[in-house]
C-alpha positions as CSV (number, residue, x, y, z in Angstrom):
1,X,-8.4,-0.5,20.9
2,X,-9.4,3.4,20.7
3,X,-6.0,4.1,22.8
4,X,-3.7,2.1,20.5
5,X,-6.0,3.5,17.7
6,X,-5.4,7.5,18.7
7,X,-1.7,6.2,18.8
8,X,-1.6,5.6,15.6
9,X,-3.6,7.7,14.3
10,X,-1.1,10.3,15.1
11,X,2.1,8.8,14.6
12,X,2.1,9.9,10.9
13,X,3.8,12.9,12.4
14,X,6.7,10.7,13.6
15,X,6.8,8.9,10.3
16,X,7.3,12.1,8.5
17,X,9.9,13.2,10.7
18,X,11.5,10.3,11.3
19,X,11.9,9.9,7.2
20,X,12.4,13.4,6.1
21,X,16.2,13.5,6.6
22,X,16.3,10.5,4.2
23,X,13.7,11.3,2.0
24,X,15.4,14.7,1.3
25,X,18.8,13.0,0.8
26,X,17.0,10.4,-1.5
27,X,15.4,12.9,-3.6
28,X,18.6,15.5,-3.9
29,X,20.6,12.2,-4.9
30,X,17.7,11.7,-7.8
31,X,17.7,15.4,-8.6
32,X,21.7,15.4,-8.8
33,X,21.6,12.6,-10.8
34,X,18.8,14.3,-13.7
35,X,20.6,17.9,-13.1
36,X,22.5,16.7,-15.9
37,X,20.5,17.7,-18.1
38,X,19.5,21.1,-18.5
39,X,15.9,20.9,-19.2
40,X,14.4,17.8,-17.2
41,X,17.2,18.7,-14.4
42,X,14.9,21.9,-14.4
43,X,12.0,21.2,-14.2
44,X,12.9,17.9,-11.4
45,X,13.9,20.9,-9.3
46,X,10.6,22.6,-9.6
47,X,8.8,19.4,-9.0
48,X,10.6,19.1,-5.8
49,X,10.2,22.4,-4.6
50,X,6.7,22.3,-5.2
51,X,5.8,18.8,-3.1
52,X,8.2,20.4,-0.4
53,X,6.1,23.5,-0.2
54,X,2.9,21.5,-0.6
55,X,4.1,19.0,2.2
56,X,4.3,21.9,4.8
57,X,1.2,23.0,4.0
58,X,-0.1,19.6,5.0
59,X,1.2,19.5,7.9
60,X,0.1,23.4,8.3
61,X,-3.4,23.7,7.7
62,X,-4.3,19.7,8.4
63,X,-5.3,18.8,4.9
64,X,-5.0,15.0,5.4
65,X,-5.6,12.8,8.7
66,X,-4.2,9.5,8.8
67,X,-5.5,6.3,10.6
68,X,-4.5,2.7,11.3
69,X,-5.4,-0.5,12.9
70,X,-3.5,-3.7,13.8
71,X,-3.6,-7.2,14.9
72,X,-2.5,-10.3,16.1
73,X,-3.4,-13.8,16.1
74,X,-2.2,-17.1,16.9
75,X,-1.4,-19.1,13.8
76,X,-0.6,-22.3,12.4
77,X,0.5,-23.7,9.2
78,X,-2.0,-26.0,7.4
79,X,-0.8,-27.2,3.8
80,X,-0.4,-23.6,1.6
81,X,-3.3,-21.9,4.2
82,X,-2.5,-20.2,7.4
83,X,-5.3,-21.1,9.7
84,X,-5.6,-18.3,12.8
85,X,-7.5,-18.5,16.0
86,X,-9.7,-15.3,16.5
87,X,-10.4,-14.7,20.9
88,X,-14.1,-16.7,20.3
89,X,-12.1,-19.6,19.0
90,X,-13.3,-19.5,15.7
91,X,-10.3,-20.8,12.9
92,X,-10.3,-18.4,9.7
93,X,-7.9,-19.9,6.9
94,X,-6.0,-17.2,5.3
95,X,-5.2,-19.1,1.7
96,X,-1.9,-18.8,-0.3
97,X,-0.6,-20.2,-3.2
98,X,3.1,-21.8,-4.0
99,X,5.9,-20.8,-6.9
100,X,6.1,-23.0,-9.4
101,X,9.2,-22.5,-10.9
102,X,12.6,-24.0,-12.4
103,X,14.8,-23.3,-10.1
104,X,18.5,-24.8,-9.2
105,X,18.8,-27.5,-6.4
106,X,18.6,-26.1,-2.9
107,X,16.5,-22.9,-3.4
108,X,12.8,-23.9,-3.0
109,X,9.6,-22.6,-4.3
110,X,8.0,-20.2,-1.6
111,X,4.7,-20.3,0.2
112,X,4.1,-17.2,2.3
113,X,2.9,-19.9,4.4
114,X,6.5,-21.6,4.7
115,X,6.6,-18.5,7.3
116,X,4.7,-19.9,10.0
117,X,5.2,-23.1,12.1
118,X,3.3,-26.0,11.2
119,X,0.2,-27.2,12.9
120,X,1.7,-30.6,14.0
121,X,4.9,-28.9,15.2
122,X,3.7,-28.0,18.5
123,X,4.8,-24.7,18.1
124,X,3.3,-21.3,19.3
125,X,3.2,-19.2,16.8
126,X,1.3,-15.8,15.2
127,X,0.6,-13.6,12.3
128,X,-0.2,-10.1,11.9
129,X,-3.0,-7.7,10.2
130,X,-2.5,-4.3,9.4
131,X,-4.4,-1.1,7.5
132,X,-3.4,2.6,7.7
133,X,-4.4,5.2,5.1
134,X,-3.3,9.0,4.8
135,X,-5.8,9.7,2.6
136,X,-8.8,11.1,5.1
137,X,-9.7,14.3,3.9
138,X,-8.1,14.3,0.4
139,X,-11.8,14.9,-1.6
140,X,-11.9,18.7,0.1
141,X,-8.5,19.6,-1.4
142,X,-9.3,17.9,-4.9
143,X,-13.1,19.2,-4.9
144,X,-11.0,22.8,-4.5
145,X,-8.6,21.7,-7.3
146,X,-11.0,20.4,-9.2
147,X,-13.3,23.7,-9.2
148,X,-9.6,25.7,-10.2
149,X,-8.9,23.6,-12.8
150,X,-5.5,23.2,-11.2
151,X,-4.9,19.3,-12.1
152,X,-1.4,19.8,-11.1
153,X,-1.7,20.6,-8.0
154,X,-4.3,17.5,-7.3
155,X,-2.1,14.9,-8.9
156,X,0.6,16.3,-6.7
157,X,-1.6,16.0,-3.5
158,X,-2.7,12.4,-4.6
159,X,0.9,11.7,-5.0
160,X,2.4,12.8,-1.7
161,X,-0.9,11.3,0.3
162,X,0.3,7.7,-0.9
163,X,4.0,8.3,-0.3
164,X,3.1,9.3,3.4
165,X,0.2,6.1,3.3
166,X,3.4,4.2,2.7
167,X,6.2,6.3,5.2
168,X,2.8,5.4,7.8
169,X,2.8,1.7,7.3
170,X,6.9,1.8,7.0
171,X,7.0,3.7,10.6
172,X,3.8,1.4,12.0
173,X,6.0,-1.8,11.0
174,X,9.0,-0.7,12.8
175,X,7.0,-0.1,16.3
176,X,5.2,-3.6,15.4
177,X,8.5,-5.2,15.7
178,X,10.4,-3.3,18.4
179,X,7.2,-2.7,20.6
180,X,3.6,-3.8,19.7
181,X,4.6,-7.6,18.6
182,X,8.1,-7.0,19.8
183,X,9.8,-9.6,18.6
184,X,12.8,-7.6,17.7
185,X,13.0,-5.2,20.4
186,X,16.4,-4.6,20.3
187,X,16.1,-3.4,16.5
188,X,18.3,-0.2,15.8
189,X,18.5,0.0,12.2
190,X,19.8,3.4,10.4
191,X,17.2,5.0,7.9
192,X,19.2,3.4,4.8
193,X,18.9,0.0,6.6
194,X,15.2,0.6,6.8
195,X,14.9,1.4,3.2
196,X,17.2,-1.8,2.5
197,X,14.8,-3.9,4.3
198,X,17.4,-5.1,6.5
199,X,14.9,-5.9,9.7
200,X,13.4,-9.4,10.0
201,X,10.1,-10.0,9.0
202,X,7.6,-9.0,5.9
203,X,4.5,-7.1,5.4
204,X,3.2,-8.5,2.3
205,X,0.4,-7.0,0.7
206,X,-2.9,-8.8,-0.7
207,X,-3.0,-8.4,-4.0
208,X,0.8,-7.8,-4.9
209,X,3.5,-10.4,-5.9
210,X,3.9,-12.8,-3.3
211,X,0.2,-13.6,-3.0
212,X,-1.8,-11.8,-5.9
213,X,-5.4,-13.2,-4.6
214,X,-6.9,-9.7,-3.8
215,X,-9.8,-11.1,-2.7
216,X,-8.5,-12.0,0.5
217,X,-8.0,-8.2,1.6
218,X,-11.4,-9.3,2.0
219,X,-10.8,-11.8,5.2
220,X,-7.7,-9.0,6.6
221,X,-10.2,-6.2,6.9
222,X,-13.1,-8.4,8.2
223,X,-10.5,-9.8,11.4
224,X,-9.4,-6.2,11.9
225,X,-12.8,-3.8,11.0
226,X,-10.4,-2.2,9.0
227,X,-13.6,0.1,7.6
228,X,-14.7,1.0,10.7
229,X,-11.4,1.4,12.6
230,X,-9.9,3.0,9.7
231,X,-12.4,4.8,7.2
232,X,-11.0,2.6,4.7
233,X,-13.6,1.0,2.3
234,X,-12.7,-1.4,-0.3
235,X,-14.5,-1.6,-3.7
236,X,-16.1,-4.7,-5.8
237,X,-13.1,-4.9,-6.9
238,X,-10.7,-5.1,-3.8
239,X,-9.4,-1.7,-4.2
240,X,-8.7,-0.2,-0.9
241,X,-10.7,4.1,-1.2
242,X,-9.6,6.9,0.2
243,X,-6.3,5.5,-2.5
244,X,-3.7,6.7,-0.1
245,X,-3.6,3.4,1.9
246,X,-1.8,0.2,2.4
247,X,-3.1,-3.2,3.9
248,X,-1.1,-6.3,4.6
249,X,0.4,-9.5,6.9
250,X,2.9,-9.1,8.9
251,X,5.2,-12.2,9.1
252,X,7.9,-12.2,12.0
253,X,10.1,-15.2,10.9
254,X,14.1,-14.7,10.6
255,X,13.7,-16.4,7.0
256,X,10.9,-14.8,6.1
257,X,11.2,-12.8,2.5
258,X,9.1,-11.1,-0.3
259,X,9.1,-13.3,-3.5
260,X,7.3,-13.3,-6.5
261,X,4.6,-16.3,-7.3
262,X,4.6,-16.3,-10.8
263,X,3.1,-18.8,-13.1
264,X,0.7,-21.7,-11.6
265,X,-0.3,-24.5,-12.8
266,X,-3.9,-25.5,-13.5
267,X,-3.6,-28.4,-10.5
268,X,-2.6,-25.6,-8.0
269,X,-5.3,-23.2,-9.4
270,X,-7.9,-26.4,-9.0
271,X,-6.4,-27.0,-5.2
272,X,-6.9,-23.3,-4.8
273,X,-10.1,-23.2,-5.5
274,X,-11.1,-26.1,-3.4
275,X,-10.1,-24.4,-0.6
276,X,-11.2,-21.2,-1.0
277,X,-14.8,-22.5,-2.3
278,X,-14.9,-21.3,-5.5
279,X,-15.5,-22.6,-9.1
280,X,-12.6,-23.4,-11.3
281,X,-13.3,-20.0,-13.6
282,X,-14.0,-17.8,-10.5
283,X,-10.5,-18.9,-9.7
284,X,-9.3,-18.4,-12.7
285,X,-10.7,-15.4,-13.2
286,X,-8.9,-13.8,-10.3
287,X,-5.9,-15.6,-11.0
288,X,-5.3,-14.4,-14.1
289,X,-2.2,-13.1,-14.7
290,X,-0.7,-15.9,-13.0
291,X,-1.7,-18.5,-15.0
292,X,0.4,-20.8,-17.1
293,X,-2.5,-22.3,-19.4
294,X,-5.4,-20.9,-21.1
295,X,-8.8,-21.1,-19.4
296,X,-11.3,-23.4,-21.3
C-alpha cells in the first residue's frame, strides 16, 4: 500500500502535464468565444493569465500536495445493493436506489447496481473505491491571503486546487483501467476522447446524481482508510475537507453509464430504508430532494 500510495501521490504531476495541452486549448476556445465582447473578453483574459501564472507557482514553490488511495473488491449484485467481500470475508452492502421514471419501451430505469453481475449468476466479478485530494496544504496559502486581504487570490487558489483534485482522479481513472484494474489495457484514447467520456466504465460519485445517498461516502472511506491514507476527513455532514477532493466507485462494465435518479417513490424510500437500517424520516431526511411526496 505505501508503494502504490507514493505512486499516486505524485502522479498529480503527470495529470497536469498530461492535461495541460487540452486544458489550454479548452480555455483559449472559451476565451475566443467571450473576446467578443470587449469588456468581459477583457477581463476573461486576465483571469486566465492570472491562474496560468498562479498554476506555475504551484508547481514552483510546492504550495499543494496531492494524495490518493484505491481499491478493489469482489462483488455481487443483490437486489438494488452491491454486496463486496473484504480479504477477512466479511460482506459490506453498498446500497443504491433505482429511477423511477416514464420512460418509452425499451430504455429501462437504472440501478448503479445493474453494473455488476448478479449473485446467482455465477459470475466473478468486482468494484472499485477511490479518494484523491489536491488540497494538502491549501490553509498556509489562504491563512497568507487571508492576513493580505487578497480574497482574489484565495478564491483563485481554492479554484484551481479542485480543478487539479478533479485532472488527479481523471488521470488515476485512466491507470485504473489500462493498469491497476486493467481491464482495458489496450485503451488509447486522445485527450478530447477522455473529456468525451469515451472509455468504458464510471466513477460515480456518493452524493451526486446517480446515487445521491451521501451517507455512504461513509462505507467508501471506511473499506479504503481514505482519512488515514489520504488526509481526507469528512464532516457530519458527508462533506469531504481539505474541499479540493473527489471520492467515488469505479464500475468497469461495457454498459455501464452515469444517469440521473430523480424522483422516488415513498415504497422505494421505505425499501431503502430497510436496508440501510434507518427510520422512514432519517431516510427521508437524506433523501430529500429526491422525493416525489411530501414527508408526514
Amino acid at each position: 500500500m505505501a508503494e502504490l500510495k507514493d505512486r499516486l501521490r505524485t502522479d498529480l504531476t503527470t495529470a497536469m502535464k498530461s492535461q495541460d495541452k487540452l486544458r489550454t486549448a479548452t480555455l483559449r476556445m472559451l476565451l475566443a468565444a467571450i473576446q467578443t465582447e470587449e469588456v468581459s473578453g477583457k477581463q476573461a483574459r486576465e483571469l486566465f493569465d492570472d491562474a496560468q501564472k498562479m498554476l506555475k507557482q504551484i508547481v514552483a514553490e510546492k504550495w499543494l500536495k496531492a494524495s490518493a488511495v484505491i481499491g478493489f473488491w469482489p462483488a455481487t449484485r443483490v437486489g438494488d445493493d452491491v454486496e463486496i467481500t473484504l480479504e477477512s470475508g466479511k460482506k459490506t452492502p453498498l446500497h443504491f436506489l433505482r429511477q423511477q421514471a416514464d420512460k418509452p419501451p425499451g430504455r429501462p430505469d437504472f440501478c448503479l447496481a445493474d453494473f455488476v453481475a448478479p449473485k446467482d449468476s455465477g459470475k466473478r466479478d468486482w468494484v472499485g473505491g477511490f479518494a484523491v485530494t489536491a488540497g494538502i496544504g491549501i490553509e498556509d496559502k489562504l491563512e497568507e491571503f487571508g492576513k493580505s486581504y487578497d480574497d482574489y487570490s484565495s478564491i483563485l487558489l481554492k479554484a484551481l486546487a479542485d480543478r487539479l483534485a478533479e485532472a488527479f482522479a481523471e488521470r488515476l481513472h485512466e491507470r485504473v483501467r489500462k493498469e491497476f484494474w486493467g481491464y482495458a489495457a489496450e485503451e488509447t484514447l486522445r485527450n478530447d476522447e477522455l473529456i468525451a467520456e469515451k472509455y468504458r466504465g464510471i466513477r460515480p460519485a456518493p452524493g451526486y446524481p446517480a446515487c445521491p445517498d451521501h451517507t455512504e461516502k461513509g462505507t467508501l472511506f471506511a473499506l479504503l482508510d481514505a482519512t488515514k491514507n489520504t488526509g481526507i476527513e469528512l464532516t457530519e455532514s458527508f462533506a469531504m475537507y481539505p474541499t479540493a477532493a473527489v471520492s467515488g466507485w469505479y464500475f468497469s462494465h461495457p454498459d455501464s453509464q452515469y444517469f440521473v435518479l430523480g424522483r422516488v417513490t415513498k415504497e422505494q424510500v421505505e425499501d431503502y430504508a430497510k436496508r440501510k437500517g434507518w427510520t422512514l424520516a432519517e431516510t427521508e431526511r437524506w433523501l430529500a430532494p429526491n422525493l416525489d411526496y411530501d414527508p408526514e
